[in-house]
N, C-alpha and C positions, 0 to 999 in steps of 0.2 A: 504494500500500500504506500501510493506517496501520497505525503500531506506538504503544500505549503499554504502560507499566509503570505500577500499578498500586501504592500503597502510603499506610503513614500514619506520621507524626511518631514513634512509640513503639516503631518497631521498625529498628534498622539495620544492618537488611539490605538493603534500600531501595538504599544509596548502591553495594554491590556488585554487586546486580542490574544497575544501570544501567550500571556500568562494564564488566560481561560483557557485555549487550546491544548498547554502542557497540561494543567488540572483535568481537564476531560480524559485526555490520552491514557495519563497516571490513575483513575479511577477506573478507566476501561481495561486497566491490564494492557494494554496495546506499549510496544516499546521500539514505536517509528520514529525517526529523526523529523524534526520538524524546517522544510526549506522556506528560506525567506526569499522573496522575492522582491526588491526595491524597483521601488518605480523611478528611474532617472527622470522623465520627461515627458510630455504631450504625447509625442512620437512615440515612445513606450507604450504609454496608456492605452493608445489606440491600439497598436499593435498587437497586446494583449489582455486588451476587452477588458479592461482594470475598470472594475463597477465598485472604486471606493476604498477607503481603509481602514479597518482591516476586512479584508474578502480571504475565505478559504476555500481550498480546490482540493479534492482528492480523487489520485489518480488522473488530475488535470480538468477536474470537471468541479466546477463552480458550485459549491454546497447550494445557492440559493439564486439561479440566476436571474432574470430578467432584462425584458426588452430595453432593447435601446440603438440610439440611432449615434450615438456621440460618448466617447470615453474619454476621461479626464482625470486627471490630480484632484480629488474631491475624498473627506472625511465618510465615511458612513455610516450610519445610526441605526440599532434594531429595535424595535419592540419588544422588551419585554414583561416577564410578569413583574420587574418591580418598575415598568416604567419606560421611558426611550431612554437607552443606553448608548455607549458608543463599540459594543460588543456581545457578541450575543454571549447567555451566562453560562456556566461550565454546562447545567442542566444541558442550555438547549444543544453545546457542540456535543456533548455525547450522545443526546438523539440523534444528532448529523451524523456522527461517527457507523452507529449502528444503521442509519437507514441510507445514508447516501446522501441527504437533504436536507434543507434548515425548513420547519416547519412555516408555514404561510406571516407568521408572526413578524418576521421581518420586514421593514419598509425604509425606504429610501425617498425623503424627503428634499427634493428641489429648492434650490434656495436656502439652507438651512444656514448659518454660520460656519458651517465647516467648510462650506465652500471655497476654494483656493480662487 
């Protein structure tokens, strides 16, 4: 299984993501290395489909995708149960873990201040 996290320098949320993601991992028993992926630039972003930070992929596949016409340098925010977060909580990456997918709970809000 590969897992990375996905993010850039300008947003930190980054460093919490990461630390939900090793909690999940470490509760699941699972002992994958976790790859970071730094977003350099525009040019990056687009290239690969970076919907925000922090975004997780396993086996290269977007735990939570969605539509979109334009990728960018931009913060990303989930819903969760204590509220909009800037990560989803250990709870919900270990259901990702087990099913492949970030439950519909997530959303990405335009405009939001974390906008770069």
């Amino acid at each position: 299984m590969k897992i990375e996290l996905l993010y850039f320098d300008g947003c930190p949320l980054g460093q919490e993501g990461l630390e939900n993601l090793k909690a999940a991992l470490a509760a699941e028993g699972l002992d994958y290395p976790v790859g970071l992926i730094k977003m350099l630039d525009e040019v990056n972003a687009e290239r690969l489909k970076f919907l925000g930070s922090p975004s997780f992929r396993i086996d290269g596949v977007e735990l939570r995708d969605e539509a979109r016409e334009n990728y960018a340098l931009r913060c990303r925010i989930y819903r969760t149960p204590q509220g909009m977060r800037g990560s989803p909580t250990v709870d919900m990456l270990r259901d990702a873990l087990r099913s492949g997918l970030l439950s519909p709970e997530f959303i990405f809000v335009p405009g939001w201040p974390f906008y770069r």
